[in-house]
Z-matrix of the N, CA and C atoms (Angstrom, degrees):
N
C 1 1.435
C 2 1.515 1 110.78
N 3 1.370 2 124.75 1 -47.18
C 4 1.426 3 125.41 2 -172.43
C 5 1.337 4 125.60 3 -130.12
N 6 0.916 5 151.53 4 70.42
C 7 1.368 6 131.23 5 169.68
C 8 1.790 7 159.30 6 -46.75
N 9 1.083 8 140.99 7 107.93
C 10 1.486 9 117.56 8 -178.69
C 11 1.668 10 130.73 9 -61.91
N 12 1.603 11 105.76 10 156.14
C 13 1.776 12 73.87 11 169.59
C 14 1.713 13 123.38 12 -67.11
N 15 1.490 14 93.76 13 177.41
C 16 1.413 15 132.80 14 -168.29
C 17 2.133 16 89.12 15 -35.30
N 18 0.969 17 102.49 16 -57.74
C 19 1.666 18 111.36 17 -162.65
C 20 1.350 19 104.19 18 -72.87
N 21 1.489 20 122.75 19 -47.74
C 22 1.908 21 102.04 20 164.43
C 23 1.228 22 107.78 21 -82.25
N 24 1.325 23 161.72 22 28.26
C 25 1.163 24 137.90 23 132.72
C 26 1.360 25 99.79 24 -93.06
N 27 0.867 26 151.75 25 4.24
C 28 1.800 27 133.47 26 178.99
C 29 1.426 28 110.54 27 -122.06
N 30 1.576 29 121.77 28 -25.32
C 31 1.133 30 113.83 29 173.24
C 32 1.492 31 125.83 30 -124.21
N 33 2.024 32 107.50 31 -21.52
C 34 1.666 33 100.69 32 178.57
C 35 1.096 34 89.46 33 -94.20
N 36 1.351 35 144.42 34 -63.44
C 37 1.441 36 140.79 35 -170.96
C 38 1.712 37 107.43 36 -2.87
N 39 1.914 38 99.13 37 -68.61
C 40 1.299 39 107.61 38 -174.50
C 41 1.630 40 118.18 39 -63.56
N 42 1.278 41 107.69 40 -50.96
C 43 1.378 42 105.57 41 177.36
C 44 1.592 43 126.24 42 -70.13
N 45 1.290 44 111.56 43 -1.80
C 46 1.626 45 127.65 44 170.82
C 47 1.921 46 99.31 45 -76.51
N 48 1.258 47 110.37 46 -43.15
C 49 1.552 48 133.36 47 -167.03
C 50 1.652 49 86.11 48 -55.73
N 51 1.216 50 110.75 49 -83.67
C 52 1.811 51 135.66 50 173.67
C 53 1.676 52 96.80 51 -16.91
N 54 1.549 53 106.94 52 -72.46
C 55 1.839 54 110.43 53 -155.09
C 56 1.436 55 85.75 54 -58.45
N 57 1.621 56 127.42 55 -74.71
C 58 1.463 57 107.45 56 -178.99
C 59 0.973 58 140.15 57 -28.11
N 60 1.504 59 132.41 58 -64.57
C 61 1.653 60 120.49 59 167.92
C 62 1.461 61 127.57 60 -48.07
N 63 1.923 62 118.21 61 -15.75
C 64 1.474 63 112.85 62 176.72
C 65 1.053 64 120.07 63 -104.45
N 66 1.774 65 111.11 64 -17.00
C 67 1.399 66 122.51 65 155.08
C 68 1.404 67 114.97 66 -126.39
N 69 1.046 68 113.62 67 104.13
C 70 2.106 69 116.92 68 167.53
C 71 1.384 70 117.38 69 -43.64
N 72 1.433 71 108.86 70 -41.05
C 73 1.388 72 114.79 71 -170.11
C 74 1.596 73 116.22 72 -85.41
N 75 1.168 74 108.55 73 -10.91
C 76 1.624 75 106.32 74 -169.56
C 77 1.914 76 104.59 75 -89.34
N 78 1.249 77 113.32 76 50.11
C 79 1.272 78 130.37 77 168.93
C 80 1.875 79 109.76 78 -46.91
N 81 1.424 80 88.00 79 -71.09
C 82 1.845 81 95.24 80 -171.82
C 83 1.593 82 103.39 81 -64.04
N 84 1.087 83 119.25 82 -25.17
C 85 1.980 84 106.26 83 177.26
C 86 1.647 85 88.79 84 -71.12
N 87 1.569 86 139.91 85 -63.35
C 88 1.300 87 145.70 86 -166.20
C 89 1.493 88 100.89 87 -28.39
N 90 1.641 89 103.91 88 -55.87
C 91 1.415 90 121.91 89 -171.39
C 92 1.878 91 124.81 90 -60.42
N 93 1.494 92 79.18 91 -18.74
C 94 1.714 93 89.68 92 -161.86
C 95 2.007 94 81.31 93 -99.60
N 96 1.376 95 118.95 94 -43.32
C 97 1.365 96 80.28 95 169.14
C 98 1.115 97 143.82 96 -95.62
N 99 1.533 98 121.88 97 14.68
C 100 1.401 99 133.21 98 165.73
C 101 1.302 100 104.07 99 -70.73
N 102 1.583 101 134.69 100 -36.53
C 103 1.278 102 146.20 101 167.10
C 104 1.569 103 117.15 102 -41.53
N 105 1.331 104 96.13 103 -61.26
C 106 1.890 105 113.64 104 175.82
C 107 1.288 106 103.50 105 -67.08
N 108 1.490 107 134.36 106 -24.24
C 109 1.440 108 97.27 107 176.75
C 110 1.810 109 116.01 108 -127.79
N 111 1.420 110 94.64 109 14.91
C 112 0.955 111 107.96 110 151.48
C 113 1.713 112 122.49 111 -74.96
N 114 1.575 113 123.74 112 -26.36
C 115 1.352 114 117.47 113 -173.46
C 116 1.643 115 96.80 114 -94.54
N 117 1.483 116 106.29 115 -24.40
C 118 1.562 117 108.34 116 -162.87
C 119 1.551 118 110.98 117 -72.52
N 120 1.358 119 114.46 118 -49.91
C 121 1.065 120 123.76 119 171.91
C 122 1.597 121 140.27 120 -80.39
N 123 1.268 122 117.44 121 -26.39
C 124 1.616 123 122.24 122 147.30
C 125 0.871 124 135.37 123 -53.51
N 126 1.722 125 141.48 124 135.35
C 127 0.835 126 120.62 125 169.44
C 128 1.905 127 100.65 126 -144.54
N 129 1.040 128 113.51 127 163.74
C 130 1.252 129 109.45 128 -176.10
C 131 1.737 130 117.53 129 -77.09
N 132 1.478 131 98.86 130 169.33
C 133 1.190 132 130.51 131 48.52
C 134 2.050 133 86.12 132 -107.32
N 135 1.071 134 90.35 133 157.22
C 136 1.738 135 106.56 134 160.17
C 137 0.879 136 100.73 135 -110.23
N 138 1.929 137 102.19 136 163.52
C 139 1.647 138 129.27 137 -143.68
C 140 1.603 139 90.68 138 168.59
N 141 1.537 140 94.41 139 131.79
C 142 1.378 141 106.20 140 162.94
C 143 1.382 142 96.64 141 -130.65
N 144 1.543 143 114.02 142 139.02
C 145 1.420 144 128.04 143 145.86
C 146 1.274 145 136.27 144 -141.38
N 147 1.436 146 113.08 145 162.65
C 148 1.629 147 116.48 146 -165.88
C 149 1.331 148 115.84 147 -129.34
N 150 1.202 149 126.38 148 123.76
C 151 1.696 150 125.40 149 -159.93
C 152 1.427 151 114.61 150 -141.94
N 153 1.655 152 108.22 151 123.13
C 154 1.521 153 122.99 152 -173.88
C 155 1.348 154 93.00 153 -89.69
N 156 1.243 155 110.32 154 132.52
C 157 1.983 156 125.25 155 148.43
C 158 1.141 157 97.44 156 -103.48
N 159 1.419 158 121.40 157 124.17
C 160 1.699 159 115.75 158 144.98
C 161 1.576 160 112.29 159 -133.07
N 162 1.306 161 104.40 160 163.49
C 163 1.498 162 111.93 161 175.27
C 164 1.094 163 117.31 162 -148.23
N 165 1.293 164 122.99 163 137.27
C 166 1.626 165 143.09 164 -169.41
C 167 1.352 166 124.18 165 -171.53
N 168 1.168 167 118.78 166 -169.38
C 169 1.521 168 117.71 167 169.16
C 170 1.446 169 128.30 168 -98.26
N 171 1.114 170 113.37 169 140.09
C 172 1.795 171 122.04 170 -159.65
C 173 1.607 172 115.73 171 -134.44
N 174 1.332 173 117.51 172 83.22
C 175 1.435 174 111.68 173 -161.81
C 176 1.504 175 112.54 174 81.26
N 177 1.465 176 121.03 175 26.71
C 178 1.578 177 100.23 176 168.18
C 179 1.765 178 80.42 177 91.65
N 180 1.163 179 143.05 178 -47.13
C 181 1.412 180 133.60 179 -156.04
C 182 1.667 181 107.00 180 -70.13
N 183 1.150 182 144.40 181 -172.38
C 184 1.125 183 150.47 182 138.72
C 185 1.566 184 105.41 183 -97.69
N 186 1.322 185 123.82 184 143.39
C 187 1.696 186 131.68 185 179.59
C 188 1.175 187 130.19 186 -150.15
N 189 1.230 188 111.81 187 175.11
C 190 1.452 189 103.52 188 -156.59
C 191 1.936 190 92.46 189 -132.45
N 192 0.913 191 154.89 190 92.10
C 193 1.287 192 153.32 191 169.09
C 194 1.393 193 120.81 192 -85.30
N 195 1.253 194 147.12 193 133.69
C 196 1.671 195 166.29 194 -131.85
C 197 1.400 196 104.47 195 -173.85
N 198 1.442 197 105.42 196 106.07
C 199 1.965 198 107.30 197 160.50
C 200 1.348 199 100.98 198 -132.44
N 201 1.399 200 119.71 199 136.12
C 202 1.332 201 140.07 200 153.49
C 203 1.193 202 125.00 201 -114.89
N 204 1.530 203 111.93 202 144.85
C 205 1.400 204 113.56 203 -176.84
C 206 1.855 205 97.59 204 -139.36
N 207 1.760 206 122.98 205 125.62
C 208 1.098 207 116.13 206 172.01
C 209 1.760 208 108.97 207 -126.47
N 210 1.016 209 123.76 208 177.57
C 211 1.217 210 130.76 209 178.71
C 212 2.206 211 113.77 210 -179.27
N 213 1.178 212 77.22 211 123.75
C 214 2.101 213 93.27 212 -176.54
C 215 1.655 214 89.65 213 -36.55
N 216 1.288 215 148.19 214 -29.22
C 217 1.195 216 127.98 215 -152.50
C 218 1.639 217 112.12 216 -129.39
N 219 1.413 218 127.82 217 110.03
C 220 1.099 219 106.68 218 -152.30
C 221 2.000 220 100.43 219 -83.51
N 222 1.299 221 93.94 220 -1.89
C 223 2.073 222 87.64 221 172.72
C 224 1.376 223 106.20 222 -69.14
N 225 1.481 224 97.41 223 -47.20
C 226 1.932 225 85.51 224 -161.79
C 227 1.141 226 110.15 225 -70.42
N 228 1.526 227 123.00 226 -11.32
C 229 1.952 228 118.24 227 -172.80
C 230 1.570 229 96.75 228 -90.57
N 231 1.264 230 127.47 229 9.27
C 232 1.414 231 137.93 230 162.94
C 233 1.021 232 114.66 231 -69.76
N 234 1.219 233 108.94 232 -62.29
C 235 1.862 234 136.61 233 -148.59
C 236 1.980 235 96.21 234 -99.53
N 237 1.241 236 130.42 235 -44.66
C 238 1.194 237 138.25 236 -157.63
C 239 2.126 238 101.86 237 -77.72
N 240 1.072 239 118.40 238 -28.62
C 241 1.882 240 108.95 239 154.30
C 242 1.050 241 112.06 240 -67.13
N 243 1.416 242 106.56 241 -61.65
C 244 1.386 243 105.96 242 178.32
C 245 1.921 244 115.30 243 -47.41
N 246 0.954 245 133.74 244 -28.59
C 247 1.321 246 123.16 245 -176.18
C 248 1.754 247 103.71 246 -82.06
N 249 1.461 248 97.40 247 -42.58
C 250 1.573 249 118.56 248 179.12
C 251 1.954 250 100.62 249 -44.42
N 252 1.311 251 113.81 250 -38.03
C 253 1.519 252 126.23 251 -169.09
C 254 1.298 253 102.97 252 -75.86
N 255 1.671 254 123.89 253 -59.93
C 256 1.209 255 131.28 254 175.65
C 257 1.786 256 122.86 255 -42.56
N 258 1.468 257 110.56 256 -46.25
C 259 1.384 258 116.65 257 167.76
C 260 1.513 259 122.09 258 -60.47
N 261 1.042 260 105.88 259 -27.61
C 262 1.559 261 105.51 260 175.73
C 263 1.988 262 117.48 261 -81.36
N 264 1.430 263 89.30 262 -41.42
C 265 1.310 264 100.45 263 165.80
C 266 1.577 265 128.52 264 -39.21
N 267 1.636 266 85.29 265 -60.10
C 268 1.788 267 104.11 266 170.13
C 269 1.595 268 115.86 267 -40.78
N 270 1.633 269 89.54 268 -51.66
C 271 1.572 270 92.19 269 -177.16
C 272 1.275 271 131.54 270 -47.67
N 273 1.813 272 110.16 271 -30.49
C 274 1.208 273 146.02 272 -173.38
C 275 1.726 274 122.63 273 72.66
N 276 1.319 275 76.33 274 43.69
C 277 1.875 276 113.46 275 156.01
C 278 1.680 277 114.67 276 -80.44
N 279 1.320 278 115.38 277 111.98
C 280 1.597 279 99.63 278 170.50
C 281 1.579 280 90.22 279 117.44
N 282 1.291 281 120.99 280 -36.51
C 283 1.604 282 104.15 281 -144.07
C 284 1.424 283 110.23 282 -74.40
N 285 1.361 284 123.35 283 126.11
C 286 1.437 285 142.62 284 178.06
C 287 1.361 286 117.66 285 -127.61
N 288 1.560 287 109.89 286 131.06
C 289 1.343 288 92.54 287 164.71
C 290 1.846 289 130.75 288 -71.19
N 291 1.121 290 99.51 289 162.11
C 292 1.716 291 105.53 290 176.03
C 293 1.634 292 96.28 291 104.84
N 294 1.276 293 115.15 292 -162.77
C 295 1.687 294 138.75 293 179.33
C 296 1.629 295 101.24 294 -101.11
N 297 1.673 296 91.61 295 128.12
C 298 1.644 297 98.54 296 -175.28
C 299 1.679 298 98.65 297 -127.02
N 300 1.398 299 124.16 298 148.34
C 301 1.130 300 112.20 299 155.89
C 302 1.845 301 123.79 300 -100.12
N 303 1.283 302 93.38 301 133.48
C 304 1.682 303 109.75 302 -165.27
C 305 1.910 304 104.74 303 -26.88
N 306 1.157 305 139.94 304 -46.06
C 307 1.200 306 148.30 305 151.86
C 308 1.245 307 104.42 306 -27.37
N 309 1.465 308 134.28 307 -64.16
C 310 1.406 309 130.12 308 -164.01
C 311 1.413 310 118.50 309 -67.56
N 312 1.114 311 103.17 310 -39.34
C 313 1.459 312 120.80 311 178.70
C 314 1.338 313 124.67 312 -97.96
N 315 1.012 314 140.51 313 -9.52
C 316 2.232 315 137.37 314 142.30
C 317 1.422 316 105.79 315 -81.21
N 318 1.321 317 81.27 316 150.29
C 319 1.529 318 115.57 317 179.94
C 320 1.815 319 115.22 318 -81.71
N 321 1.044 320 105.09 319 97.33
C 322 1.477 321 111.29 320 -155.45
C 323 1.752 322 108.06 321 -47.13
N 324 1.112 323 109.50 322 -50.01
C 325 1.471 324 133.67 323 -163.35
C 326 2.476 325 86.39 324 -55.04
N 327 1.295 326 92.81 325 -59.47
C 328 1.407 327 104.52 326 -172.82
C 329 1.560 328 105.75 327 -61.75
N 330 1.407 329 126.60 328 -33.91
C 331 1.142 330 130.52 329 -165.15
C 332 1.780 331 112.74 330 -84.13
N 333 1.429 332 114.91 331 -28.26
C 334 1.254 333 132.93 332 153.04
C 335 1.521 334 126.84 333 -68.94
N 336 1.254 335 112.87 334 -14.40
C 337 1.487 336 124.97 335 158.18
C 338 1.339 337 141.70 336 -92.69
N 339 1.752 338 93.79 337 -13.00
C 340 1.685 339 114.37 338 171.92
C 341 1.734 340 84.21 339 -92.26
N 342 1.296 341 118.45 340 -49.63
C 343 1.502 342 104.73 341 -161.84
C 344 1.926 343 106.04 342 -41.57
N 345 1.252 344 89.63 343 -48.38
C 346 1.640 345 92.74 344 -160.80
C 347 1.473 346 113.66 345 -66.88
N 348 1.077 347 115.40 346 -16.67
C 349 1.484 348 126.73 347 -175.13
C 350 1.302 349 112.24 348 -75.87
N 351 1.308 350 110.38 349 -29.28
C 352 1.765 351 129.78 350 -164.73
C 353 1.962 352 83.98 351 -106.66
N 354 1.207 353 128.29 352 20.03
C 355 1.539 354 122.02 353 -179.61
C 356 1.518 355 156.25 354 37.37
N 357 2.367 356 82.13 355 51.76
C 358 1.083 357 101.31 356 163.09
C 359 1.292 358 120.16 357 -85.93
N 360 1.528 359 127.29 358 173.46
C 361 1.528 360 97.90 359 171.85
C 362 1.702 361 93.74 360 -132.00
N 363 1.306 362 107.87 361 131.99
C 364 1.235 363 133.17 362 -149.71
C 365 1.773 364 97.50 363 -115.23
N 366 1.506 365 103.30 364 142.60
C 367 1.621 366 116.53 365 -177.93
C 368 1.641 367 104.82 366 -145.61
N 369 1.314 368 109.26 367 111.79
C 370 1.391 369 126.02 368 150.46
C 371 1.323 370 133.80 369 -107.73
N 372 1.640 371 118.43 370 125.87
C 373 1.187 372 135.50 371 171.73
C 374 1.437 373 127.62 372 -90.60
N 375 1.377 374 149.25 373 165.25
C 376 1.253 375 112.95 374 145.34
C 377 2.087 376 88.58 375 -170.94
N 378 1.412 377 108.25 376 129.74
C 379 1.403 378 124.69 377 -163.21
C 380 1.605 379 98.04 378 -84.43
């Protein structure tokens, strides 16, 4: 889903790994340099995205299906299905009794169309 730059994954990552096992307690220095090179070394634009591959059979076919969804902000691509879920709900789409998880109950096709509207930007494939 996310990556850091090139320099905290290749060099604080590891040496954060190191200070922990020789000191447990030195958390907030760990913190302060995942901090420093997290601001030092990023730079924009930022973008978070999250992407399903699956493959199976579809009509007797064998297939290949690809969805992505990214957005510059990784809160609002949190919060923005989830709102996408709530509107449909309202509508009184979904509604079942008992405990549902938000997945089970939206309409995917619809839920990828509120995303984008609210300005995610959304990518489907399918072989």
């Amino acid at each position: 889903m996310a990556g850091g730059p090139w320099f905290v994954d290749w060099f604080v990552y590891p040496a954060a790994m190191a200070i922990l096992k020789l000191l447990p307690y030195a958390t907030k220095t760990v913190g302060h340099l995942l901090w420093w090179g997290m601001t030092r070394f990023q730079r924009p634009p930022y973008r978070t995205e999250l992407i399903v591959q699956a493959r199976g059979r579809h009509a007797g076919q064998m297939t290949h299906f690809e969805a992505a969804v990214s957005h510059r902000d990784a809160y609002e691509l949190t919060a923005i299905p989830v709102a996408a879920a709530i509107l449909q709900y309202l509508e009184g789409l979904g509604r079942r009794p008992g405990l549902w998880l938000m997945g089970h109950l939206a309409d995917p096709r619809r839920l990828l169309t509120d995303m984008k509207r609210m300005g995610v930007k959304v990518r489907t494939k399918m072989d």
